[in-house]
N, C-alpha and C positions, 0 to 999 in steps of 0.2 A: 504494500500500500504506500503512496506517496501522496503528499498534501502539500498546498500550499494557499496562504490566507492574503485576498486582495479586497481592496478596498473599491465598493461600487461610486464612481465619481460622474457616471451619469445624473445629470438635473431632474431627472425627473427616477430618477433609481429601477431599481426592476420588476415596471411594471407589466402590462401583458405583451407587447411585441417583445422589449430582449427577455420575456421568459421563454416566448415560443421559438427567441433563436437559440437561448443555453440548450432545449430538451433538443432542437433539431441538431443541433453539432452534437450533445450528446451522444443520440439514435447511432450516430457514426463509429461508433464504437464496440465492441463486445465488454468492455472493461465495467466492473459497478460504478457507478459514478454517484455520490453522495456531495452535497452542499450543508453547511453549518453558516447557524448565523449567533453574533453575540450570547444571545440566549440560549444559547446548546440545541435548537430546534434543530434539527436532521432529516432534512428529507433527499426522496430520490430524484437525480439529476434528470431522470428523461423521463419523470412525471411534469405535466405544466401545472395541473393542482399544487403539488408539492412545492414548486418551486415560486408558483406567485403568492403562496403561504408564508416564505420569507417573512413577505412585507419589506422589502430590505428598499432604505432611502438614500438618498446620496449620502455618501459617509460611511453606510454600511462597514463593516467587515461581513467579508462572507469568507468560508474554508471550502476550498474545493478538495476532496478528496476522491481516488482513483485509484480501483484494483483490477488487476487483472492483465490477459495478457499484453493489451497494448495499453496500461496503465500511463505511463511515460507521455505518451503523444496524446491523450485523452486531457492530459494535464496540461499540458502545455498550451493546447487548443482551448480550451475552454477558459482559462485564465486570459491567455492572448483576446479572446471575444471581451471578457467585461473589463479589462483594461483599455479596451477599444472604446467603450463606452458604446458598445455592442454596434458597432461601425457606424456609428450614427455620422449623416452628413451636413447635419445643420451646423 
């Protein structure tokens, strides 16, 4: 298992479009993919319920954690997305 904890710096934090892009890059993966947020909530990364359960605002910390075989790139990817501030173009 590998983790790493980023901070959601989108203005408007993550609500249903970059939820629906975390679960769609998730799907990409065979690896488990779990999201934490300050409060120790833990849901699954390629649920969209679970993930817009967050409630995560600008500021957030959120932990992405990733097992499995292609854990590694599952990680990389999906942090790379909400550091992106989930490619937003405005």
């Amino acid at each position: 298992m590998v983790s790493k904890t980023v901070t959601v710096n989108n203005p408007l934090g993550i609500h249903a479009r970059p939820a629906a892009l975390i679960v769609q890059r998730a799907a990409k993966y065979s690896s488990e993919i779990l999201l934490s947020n300050a409060e120790a909530q833990r849901v699954n990364g390629k649920s969209i319920m679970g993930v817009m359960m967050l409630a995560a605002e600008q500021g957030a910390q959120i932990t992405v954690e990733t097992e499995g075989a292609d854990e590694d790139e599952a990680l990389i990817a999906l942090v790379e997305l909400i550091e992106s501030n989930f490619e937003d173009q405005s």
